[in-house]
C-alpha positions as a Markdown table, in Angstrom:
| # | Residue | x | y | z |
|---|---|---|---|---|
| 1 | Unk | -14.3 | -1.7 | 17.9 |
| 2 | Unk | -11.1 | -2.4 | 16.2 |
| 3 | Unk | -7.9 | -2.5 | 18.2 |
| 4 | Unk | -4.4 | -1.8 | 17.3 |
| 5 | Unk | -1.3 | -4.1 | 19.0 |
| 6 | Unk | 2.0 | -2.3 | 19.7 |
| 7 | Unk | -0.2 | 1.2 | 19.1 |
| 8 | Unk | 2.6 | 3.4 | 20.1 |
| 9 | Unk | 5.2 | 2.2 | 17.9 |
| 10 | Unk | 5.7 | 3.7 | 14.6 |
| 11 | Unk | 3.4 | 1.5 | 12.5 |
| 12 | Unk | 0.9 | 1.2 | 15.2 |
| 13 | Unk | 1.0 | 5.1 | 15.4 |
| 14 | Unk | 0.5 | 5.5 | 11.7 |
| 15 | Unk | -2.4 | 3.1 | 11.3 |
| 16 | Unk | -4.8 | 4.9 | 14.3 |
| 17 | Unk | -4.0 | 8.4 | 12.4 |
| 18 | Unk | -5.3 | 6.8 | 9.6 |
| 19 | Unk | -8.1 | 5.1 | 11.0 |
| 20 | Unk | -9.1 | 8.2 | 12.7 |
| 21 | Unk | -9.8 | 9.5 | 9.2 |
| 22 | Unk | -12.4 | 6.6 | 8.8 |
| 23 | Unk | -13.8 | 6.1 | 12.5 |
| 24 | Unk | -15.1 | 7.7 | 15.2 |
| 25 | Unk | -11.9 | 7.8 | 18.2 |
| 26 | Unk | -14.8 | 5.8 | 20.1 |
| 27 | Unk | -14.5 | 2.5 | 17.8 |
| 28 | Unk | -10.8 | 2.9 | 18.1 |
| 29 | Unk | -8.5 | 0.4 | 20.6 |
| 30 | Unk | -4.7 | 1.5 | 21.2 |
| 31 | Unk | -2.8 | -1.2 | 22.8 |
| 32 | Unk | 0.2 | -0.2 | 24.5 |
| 33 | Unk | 2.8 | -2.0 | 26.8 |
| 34 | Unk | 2.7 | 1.7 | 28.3 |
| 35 | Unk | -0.3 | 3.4 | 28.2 |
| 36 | Unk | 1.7 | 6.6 | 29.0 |
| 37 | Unk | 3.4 | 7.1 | 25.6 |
| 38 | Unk | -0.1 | 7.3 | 24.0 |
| 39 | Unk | -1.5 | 10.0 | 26.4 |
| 40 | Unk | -2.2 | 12.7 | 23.6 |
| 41 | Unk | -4.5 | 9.6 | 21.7 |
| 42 | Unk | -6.8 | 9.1 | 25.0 |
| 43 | Unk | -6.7 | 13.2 | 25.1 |
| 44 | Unk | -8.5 | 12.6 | 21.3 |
| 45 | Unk | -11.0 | 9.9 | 22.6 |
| 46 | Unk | -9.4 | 6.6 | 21.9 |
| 47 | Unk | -9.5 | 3.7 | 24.2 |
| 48 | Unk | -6.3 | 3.1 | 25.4 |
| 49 | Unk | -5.5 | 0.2 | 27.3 |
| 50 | Unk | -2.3 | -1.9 | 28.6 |
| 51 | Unk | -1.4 | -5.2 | 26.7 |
| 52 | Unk | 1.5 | -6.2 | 27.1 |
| 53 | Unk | 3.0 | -9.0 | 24.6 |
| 54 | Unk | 5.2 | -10.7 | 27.7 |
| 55 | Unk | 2.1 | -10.4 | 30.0 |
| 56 | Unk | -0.2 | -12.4 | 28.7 |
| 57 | Unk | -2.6 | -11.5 | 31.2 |
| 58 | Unk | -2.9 | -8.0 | 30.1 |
| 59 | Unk | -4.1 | -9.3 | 26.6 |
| 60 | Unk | -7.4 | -10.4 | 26.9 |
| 61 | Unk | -8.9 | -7.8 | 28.7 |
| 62 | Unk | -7.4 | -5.4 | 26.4 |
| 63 | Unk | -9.1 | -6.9 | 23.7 |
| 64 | Unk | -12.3 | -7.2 | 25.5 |
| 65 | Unk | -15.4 | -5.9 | 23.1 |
| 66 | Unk | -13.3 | -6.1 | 20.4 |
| 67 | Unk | -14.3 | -7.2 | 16.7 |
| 68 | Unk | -10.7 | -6.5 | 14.4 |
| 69 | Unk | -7.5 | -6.9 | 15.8 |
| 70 | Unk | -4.5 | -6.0 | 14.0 |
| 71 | Unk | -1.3 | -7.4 | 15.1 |
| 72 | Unk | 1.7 | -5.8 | 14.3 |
| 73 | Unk | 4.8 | -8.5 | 14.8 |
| 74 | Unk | 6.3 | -7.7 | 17.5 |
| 75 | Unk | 10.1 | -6.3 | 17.5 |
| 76 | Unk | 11.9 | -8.6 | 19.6 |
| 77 | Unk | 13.2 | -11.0 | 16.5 |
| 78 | Unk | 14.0 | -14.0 | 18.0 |
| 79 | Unk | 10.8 | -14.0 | 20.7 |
| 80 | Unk | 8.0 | -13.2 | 18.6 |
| 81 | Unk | 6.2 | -16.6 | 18.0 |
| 82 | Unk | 5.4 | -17.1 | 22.0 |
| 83 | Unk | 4.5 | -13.4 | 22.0 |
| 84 | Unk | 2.0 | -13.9 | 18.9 |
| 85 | Unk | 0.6 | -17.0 | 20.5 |
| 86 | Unk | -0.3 | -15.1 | 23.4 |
| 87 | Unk | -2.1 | -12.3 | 21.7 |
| 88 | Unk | -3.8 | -15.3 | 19.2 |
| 89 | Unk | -5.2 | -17.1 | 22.2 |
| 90 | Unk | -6.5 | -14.0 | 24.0 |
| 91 | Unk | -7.8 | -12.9 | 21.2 |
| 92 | Unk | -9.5 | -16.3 | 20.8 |
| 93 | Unk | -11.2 | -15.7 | 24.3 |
| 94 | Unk | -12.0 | -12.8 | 24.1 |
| 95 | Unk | -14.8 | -13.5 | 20.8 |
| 96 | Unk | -12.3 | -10.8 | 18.6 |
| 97 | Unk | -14.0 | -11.8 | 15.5 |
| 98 | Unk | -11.1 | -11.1 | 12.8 |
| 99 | Unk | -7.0 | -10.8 | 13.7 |
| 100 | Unk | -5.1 | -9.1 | 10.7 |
| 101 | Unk | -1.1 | -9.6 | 10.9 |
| 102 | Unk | 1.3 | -8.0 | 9.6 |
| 103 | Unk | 3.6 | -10.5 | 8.0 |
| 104 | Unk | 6.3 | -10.4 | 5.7 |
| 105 | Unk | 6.7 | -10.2 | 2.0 |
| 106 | Unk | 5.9 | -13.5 | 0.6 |
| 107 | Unk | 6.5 | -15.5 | 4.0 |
| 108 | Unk | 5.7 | -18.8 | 2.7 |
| 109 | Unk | 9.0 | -18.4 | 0.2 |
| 110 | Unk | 11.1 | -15.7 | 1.4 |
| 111 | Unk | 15.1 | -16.1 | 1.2 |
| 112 | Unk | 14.8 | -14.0 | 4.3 |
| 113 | Unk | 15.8 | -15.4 | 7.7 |
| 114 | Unk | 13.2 | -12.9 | 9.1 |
| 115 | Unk | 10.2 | -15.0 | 7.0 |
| 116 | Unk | 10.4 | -18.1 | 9.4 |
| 117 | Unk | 8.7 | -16.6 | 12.5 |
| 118 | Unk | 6.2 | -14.8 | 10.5 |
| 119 | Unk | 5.4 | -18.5 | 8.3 |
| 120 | Unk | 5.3 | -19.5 | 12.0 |
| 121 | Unk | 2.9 | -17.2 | 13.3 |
| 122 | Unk | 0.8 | -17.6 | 10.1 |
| 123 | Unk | 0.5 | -21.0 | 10.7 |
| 124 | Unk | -0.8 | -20.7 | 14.4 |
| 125 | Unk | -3.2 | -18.2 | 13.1 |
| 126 | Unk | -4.4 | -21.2 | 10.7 |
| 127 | Unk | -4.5 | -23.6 | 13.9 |
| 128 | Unk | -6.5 | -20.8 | 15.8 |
| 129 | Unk | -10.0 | -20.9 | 14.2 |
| 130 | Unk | -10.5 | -17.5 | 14.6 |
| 131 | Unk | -11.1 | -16.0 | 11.2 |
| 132 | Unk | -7.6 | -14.1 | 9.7 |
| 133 | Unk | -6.3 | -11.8 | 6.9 |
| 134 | Unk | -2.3 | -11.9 | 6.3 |
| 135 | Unk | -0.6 | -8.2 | 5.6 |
| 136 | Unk | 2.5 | -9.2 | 4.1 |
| 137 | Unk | 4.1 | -6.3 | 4.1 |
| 138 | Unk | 7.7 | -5.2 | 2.0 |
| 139 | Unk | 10.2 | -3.3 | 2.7 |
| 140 | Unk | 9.8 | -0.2 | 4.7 |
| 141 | Unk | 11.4 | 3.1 | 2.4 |
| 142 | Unk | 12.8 | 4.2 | 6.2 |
| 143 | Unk | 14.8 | 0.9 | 6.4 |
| 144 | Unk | 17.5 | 2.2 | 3.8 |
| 145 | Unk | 16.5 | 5.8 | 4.6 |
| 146 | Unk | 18.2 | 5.3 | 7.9 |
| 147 | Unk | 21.3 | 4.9 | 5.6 |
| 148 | Unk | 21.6 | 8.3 | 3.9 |
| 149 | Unk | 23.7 | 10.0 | 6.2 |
| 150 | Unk | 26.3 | 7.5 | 6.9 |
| 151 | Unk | 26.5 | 7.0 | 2.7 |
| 152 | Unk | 26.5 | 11.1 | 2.6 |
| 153 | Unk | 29.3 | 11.0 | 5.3 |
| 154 | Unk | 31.8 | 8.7 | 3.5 |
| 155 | Unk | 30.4 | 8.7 | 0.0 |
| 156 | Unk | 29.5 | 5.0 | -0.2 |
| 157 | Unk | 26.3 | 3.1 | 0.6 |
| 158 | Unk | 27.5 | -0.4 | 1.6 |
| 159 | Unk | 25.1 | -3.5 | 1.4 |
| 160 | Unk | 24.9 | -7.2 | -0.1 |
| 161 | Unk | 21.9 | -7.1 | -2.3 |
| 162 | Unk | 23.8 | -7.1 | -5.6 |
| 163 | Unk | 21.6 | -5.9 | -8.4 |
| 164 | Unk | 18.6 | -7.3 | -6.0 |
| 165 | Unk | 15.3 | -4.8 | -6.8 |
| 166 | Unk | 13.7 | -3.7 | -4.0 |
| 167 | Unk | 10.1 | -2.7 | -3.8 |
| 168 | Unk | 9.6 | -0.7 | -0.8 |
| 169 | Unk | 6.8 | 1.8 | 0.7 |
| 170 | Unk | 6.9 | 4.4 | 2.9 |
| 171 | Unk | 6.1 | 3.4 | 6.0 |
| 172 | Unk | 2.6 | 5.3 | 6.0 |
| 173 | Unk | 1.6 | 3.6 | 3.1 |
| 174 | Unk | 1.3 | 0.2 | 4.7 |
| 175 | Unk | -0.6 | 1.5 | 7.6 |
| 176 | Unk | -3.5 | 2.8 | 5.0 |
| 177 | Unk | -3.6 | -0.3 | 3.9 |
| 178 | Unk | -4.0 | -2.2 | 7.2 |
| 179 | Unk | -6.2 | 0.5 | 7.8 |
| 180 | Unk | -8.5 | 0.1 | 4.1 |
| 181 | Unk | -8.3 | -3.8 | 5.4 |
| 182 | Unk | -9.8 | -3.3 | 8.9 |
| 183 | Unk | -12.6 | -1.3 | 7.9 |
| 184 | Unk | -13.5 | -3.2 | 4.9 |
| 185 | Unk | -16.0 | -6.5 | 4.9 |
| 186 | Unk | -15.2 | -10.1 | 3.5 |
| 187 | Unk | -11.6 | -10.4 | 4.8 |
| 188 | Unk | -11.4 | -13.3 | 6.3 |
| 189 | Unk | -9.0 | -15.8 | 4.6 |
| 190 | Unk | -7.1 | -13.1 | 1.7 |
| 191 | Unk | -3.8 | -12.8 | 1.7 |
| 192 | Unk | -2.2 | -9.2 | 0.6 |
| 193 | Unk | 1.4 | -9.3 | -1.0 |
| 194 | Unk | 2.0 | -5.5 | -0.3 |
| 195 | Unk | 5.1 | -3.9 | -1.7 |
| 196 | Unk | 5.5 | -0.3 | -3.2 |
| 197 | Unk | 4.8 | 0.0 | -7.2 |
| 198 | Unk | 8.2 | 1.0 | -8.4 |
| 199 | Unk | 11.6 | -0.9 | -7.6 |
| 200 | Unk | 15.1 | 0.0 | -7.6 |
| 201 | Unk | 18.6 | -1.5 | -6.9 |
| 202 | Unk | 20.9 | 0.2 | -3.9 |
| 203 | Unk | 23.1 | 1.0 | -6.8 |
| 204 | Unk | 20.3 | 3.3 | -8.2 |
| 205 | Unk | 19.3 | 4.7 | -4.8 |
| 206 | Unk | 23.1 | 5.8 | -4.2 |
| 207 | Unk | 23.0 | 7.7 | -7.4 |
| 208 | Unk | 19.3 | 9.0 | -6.5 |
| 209 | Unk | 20.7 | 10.0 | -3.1 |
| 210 | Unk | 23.9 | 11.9 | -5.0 |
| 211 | Unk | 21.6 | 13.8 | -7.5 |
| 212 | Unk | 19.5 | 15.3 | -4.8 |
| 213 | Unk | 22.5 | 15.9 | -2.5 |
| 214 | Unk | 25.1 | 17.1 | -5.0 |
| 215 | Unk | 27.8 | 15.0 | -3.5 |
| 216 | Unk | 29.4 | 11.6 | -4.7 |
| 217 | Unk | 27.5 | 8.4 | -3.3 |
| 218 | Unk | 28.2 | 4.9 | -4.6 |
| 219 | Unk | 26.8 | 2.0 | -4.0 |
| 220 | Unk | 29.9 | -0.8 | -2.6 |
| 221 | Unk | 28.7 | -4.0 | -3.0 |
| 222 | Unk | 30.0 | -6.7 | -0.2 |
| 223 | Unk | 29.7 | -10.4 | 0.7 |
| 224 | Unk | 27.1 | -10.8 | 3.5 |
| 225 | Unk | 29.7 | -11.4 | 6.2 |
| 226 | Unk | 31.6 | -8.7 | 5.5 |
| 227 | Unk | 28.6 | -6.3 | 5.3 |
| 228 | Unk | 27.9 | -8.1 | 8.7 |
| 229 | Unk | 31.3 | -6.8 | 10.2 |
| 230 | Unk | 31.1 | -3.6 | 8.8 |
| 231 | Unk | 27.7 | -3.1 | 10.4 |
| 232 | Unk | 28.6 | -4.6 | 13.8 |
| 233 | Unk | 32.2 | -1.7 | 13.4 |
| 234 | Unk | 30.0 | 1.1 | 12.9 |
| 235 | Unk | 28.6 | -0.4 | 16.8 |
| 236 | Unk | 25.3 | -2.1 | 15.4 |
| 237 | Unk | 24.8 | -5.3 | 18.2 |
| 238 | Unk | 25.8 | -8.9 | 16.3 |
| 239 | Unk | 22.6 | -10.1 | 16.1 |
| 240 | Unk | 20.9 | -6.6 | 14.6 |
| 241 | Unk | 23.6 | -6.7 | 12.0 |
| 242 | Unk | 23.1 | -10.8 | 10.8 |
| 243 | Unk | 19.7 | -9.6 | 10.9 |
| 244 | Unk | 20.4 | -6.6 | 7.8 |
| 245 | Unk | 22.7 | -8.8 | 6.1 |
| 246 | Unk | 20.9 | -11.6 | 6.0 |
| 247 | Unk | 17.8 | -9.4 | 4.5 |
| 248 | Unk | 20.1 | -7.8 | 2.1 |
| 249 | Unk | 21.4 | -10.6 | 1.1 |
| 250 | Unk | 17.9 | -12.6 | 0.6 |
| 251 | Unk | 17.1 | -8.8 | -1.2 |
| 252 | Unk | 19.8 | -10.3 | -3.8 |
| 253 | Unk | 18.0 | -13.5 | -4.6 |
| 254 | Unk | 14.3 | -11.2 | -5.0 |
| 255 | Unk | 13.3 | -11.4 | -1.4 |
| 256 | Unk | 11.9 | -7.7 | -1.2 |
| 257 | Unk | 10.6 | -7.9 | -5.4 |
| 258 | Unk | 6.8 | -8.1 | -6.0 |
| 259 | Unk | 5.2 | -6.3 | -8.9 |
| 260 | Unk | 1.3 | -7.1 | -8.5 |
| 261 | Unk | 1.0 | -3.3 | -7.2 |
| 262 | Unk | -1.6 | -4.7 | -4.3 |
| 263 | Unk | -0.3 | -2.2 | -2.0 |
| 264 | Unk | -1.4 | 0.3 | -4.2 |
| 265 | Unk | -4.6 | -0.7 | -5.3 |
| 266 | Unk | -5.6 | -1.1 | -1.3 |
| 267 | Unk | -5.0 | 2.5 | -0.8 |
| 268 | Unk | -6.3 | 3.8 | -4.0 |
| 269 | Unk | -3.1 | 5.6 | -4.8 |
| 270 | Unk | 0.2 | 5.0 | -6.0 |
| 271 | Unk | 2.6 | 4.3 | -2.8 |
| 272 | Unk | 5.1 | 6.9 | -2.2 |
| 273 | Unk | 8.4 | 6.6 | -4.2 |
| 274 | Unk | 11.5 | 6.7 | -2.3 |
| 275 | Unk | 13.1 | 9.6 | -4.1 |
| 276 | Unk | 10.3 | 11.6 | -2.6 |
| 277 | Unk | 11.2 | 10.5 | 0.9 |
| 278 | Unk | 14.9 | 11.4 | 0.3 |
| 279 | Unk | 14.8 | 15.1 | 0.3 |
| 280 | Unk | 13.2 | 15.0 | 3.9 |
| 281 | Unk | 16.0 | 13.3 | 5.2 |
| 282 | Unk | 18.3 | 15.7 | 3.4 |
| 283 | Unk | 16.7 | 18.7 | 4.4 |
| 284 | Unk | 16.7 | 17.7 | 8.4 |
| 285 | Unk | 20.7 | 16.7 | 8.0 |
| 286 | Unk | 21.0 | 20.2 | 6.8 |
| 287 | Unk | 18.9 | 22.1 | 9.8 |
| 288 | Unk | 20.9 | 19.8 | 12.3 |
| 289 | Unk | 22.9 | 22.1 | 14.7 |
| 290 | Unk | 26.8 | 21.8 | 13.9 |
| 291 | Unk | 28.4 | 20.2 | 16.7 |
């Protein structure tokens, strides 16, 4: 069976759809910190059971009979490495045979803040001796996505990344790959540098995002503690907001660059550009209800 960590978050969501397009909903492990939000995937005939990345004692009999594990980082920057070591050593003792984590984007050199507790949990993967494949994943399209209404609504997209290209994916696109990788053989020990195929500076995905809206958008480049304080104004919490700068401004020095198209060639298509992912968001801003 292969099992999927944090199952009902957006990733983990995205990978058992596209697992469920390879395996039988039988050989298929969701676990959830609540087993309720994944309901409708027990309803299709996956295993769901509770694992919980602050209850350690939930972990290894969620993983019980278990041969691939992915783990997806957790969310809670800041407390992930005790979180990963607890789903490591369960994993461990419970005979799970492969773990696949999702990393980040050239962890071992990233400008990125983020990179040190994914280099950290790479390195207790190492210490582990259970055998391990490393899914460092790029940029997610959504993360500047989430942008396009704020940038609509006063005509500027603001961030630090200077002339910084940025090689994102949709979000979907790195859950087929975790998904080509946990149903594949001879894993153990590669490491994946997944990022989408094309790149673009925020300066070209303002102007993208005024072409297919027909308004004015530029992109207003700012030092990273001012793009901090702009971020925390618009009511973002301190820490979330360092966190963006700080990954815009490593995004400057080619944190979220990689051209080796890996991403890609896992999926056997090209990744999803993220012009084609702007019209979406355009089209549900205009179906919103006016207040």
């Amino acid at each position: 069976m292969i099992a999927i960590t944090g199952a009902s978050g957006q990733l983990g969501r995205l990978v058992i759809e596209a697992l469920l397009k390879k395996l039988p909903a039988t050989e298929i492990v969701a676990a959830v910190r609540n087993p309720d939000r994944v309901a409708d995937l027990a309803g299709r005939g996956v295993h769901v059971r509770h694992a919980d990345y602050n209850q350690p004692a939930t972990l290894e009999a969620a993983f019980r009979g278990v041969d691939k594990l992915l783990l997806i980082s957790s969310s809670e920057v800041g407390s992930r490495l005790p979180q990963h070591r607890a789903v490591i050593e369960a994993a461990s003792r419970a005979g799970v045979k492969l773990i696949a984590y999702t990393s980040l984007l050239h962890a071992d050199t990233s400008p990125l803040g983020l990179a040190a507790e994914h280099k950290a949990t790479e390195a207790l993967l190492k210490d582990s001796g259970v055998p391990f494949v490393l899914l460092r994943n790029g940029w997610y399209s959504e993360n500047y996505l989430a942008s396009v209404p704020t940038a609509l609504q006063f005509g500027a997209l603001i961030g630090s990344a200077g002339d910084g290209r940025i090689a994102s994916a949709a979000r979907a696109d790195y859950a087929a790959a975790a998904a080509a990788v946990l149903t594949a053989d001879n894993q153990s020990g590669r490491v994946y540098e997944l990022a989408g195929d094309a790149s673009y500076s925020l300066a070209e995905l303002a102007a993208e995002v005024a072409r297919q809206s027909g308004q004015p958008v530029v992109y207003q480049n700012l030092p990273e503690a001012e793009f901090k304080a702009a971020l925390v104004g618009a009511g973002l919490p301190d820490a979330f907001a360092g966190l963006l700068a700080d990954s815009d401004a490593g995004a400057a020095q080619g944190g979220l660059f990689d051209g080796s198209h890996q991403l890609s060639q896992l999926i056997g298509r090209p990744t999803t550009p993220i012009a084609a992912q702007i019209k979406p968001v355009l089209d549900a801003l205009h179906n919103m209800p006016a207040k």
